[in-house]
C-alpha positions in Angstrom: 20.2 -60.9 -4.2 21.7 -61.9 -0.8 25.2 -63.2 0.7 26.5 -64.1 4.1 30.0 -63.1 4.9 31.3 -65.7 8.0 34.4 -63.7 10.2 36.8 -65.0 12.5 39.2 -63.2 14.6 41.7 -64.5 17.5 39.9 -63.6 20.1 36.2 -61.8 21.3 34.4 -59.8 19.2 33.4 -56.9 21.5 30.4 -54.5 19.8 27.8 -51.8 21.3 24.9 -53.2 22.8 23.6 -51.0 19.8 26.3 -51.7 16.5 24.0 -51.0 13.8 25.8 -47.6 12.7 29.4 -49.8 13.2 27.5 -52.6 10.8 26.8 -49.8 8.2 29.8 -47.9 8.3 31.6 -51.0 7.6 29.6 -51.7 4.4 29.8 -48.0 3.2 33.5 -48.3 3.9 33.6 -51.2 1.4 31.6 -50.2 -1.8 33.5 -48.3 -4.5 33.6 -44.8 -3.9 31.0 -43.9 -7.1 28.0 -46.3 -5.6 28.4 -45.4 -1.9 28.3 -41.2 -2.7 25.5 -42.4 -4.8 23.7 -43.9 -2.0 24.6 -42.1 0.8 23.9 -38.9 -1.3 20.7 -39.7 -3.1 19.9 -43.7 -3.2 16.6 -44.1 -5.7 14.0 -42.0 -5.4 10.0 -41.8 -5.8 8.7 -38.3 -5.0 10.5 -37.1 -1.9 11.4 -39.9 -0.5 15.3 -41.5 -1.0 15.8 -45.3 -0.8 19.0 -47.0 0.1 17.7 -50.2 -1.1 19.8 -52.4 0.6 19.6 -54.5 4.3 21.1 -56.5 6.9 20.8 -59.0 9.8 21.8 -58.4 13.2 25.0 -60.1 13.9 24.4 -64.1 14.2 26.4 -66.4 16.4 27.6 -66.8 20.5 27.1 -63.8 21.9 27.1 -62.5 25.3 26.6 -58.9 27.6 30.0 -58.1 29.2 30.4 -55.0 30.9 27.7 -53.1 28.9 28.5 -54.9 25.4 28.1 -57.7 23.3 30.6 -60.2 23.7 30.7 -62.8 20.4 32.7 -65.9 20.2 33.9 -66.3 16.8 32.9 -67.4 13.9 30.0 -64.5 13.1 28.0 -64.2 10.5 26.4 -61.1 8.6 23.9 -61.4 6.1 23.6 -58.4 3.4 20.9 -57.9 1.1 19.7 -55.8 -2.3 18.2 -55.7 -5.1 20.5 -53.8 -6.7 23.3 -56.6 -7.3 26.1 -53.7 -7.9 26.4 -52.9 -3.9 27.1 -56.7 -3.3 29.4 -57.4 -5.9 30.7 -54.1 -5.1 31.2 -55.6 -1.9 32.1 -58.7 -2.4 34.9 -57.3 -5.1 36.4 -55.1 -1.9 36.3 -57.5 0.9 37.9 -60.6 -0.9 41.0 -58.8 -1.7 41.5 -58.0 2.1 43.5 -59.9 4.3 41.7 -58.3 7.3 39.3 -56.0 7.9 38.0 -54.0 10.8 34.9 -53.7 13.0 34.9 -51.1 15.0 38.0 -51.5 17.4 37.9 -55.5 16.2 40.3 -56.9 13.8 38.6 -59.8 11.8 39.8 -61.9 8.7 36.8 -63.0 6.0 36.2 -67.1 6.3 33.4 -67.1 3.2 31.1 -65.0 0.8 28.3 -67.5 0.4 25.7 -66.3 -1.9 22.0 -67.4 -1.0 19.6 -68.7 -3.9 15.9 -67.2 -4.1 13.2 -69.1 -2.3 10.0 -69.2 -4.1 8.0 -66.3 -3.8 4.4 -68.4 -4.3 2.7 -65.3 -2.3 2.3 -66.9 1.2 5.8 -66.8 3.7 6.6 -67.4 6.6 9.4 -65.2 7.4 11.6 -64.8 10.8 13.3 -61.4 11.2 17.1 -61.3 11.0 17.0 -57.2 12.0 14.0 -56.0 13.9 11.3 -54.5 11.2 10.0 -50.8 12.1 7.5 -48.6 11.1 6.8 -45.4 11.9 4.6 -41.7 11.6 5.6 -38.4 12.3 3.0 -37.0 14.5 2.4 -33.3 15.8 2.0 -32.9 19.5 -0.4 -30.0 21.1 2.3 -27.8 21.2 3.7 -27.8 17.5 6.6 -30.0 18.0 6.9 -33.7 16.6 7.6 -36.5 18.2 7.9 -40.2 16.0 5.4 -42.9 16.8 6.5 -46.7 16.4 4.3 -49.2 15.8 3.6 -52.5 17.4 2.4 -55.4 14.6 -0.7 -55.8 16.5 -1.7 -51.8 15.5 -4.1 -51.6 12.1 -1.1 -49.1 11.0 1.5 -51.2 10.9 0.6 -53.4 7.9 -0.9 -51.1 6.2 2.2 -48.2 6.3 4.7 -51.5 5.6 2.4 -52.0 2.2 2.4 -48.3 1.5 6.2 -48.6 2.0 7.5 -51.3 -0.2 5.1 -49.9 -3.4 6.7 -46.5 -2.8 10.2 -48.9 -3.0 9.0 -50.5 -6.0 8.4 -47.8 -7.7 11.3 -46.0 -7.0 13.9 -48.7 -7.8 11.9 -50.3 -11.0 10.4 -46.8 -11.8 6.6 -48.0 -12.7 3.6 -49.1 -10.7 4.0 -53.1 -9.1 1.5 -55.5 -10.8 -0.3 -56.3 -7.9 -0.3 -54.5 -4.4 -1.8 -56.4 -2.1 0.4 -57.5 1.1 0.0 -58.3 4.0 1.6 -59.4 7.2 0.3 -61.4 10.6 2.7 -62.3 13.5 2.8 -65.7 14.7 5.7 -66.0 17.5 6.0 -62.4 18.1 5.9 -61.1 21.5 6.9 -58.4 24.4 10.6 -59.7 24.6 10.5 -59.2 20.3 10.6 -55.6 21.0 13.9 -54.3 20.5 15.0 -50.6 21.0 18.2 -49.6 19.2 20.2 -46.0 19.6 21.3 -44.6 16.3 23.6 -41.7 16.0 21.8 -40.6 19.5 18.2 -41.4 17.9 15.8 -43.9 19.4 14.7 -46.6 16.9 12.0 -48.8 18.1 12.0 -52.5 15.9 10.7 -55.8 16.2 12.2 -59.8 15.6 10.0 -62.4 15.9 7.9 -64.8 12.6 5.1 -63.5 11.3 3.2 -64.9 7.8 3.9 -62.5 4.9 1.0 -62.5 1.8 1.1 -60.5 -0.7 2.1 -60.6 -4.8 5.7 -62.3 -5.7 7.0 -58.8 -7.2 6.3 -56.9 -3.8 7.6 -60.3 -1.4 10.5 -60.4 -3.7 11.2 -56.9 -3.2 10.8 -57.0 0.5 13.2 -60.3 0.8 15.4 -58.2 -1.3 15.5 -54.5 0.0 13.7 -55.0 3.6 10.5 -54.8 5.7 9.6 -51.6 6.8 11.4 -48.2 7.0 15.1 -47.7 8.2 16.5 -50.7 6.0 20.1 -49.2 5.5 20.3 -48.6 9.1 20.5 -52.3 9.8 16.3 -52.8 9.9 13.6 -55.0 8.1 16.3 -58.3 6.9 14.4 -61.5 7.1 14.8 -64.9 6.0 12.2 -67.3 4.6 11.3 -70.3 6.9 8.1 -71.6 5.4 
């Protein structure tokens, strides 16, 4: 399940060059106070690793860099995504009974809620990346300490950690093994200038936008349309939308 929210304001928007943490704040900051402690707190779980389950776009509409931010022009949209329909009505049930709301320093007022219907999931998309998609391993350097490798889509890794990722998220959210798991993932329009290289709470995140053909069975594309590419989905990583 997916929605696009559409904000005006009376003037400029003015974000961080990186606003993903001011993105999720403002979605924690509207679910009920049971379901966000439940996913900031644990989210699902398969084995050790915690799932938030839930994505979004990068902010869509005119945009400009002023002084070392993003300027937008009004109206913008934001596209959140789940599988787990409680955190958008959740949402949805918060923000419609708000005659404004805030982002970051901005005071904005809620135009729409549109609600998008599920493109068929035949096992062949081409997708286009609303939030850069990332993938990542935690490597051990010659001297014991760690350091996190990103990868590019043109690296063997990166499909095959992105198909390891969304089984461990199927199995985590549906609690039993997918019926298929193949999946794949080629880019067609993806290059250098796709890169993008976003600071989180002082952390280097290294994503990429750009379309790419996604294969793979309808459970597992569903999943991915629903929950996110790739790791880092809460954090405002891995939304796409379905173009072909």
């Amino acid at each position: 399940m997916r929605f696009t929210i559409t904000f005006f304001s009376e003037g400029p928007v003015e974000l961080p060059l990186s606003y993903n943490e001011t993105l999720q704040g403002f979605i924690y900051s509207h679910l009920n106070e049971v379901l966000g402690t439940f996913l900031h707190d644990r989210g699902f779980t398969w084995e050790k690793r915690h799932f938030k389950l839930f994505t979004f776009s990068r902010l869509i509409g005119r945009v400009r860099v002023v002084k070392g931010a993003f300027q937008f022009t009004p109206p913008l949209r934001l596209t959140i995504s789940s599988p787990y329909s409680e955190i958008l009505q959740s949402l949805a049930e918060n923000l419609i009974t708000r005659e404004e709301i805030r982002l970051g320093r901005n005071r904005l007022h809620i135009a729409s809620i549109n609600v998008h219907f599920l493109p068929s999931m035949d096992g062949e998309l081409t997708i286009k990346m609303l939030s850069p998609v990332t993938i990542y391993s935690t490597l051990k350097k010659g001297d014991g300490s760690k350091k996190t490798y990103y990868y590019n889509p043109y690296e063997d890794e990166f499909q095959t950690l992105l198909r390891e990722n969304i089984i461990k998220k199927y199995r985590a959210f549906y609690e039993r093994e997918p019926a298929g798991k193949d999946l794949s993932i080629e880019p067609l329009k993806v290059s250098r200038k796709d890169e993008k290289i976003i600071l989180y709470k002082n952390f280097v995140i290294k994503g990429w936008m750009g379309v790419y053909r996604l294969k793979g069975h309808p459970e597992l594309l569903k999943l991915a349309y629903d929950a996110g590419l790739g790791a880092k989905n809460s954090q405002g990583f891995g939304c796409f939308e379905v173009v072909g």
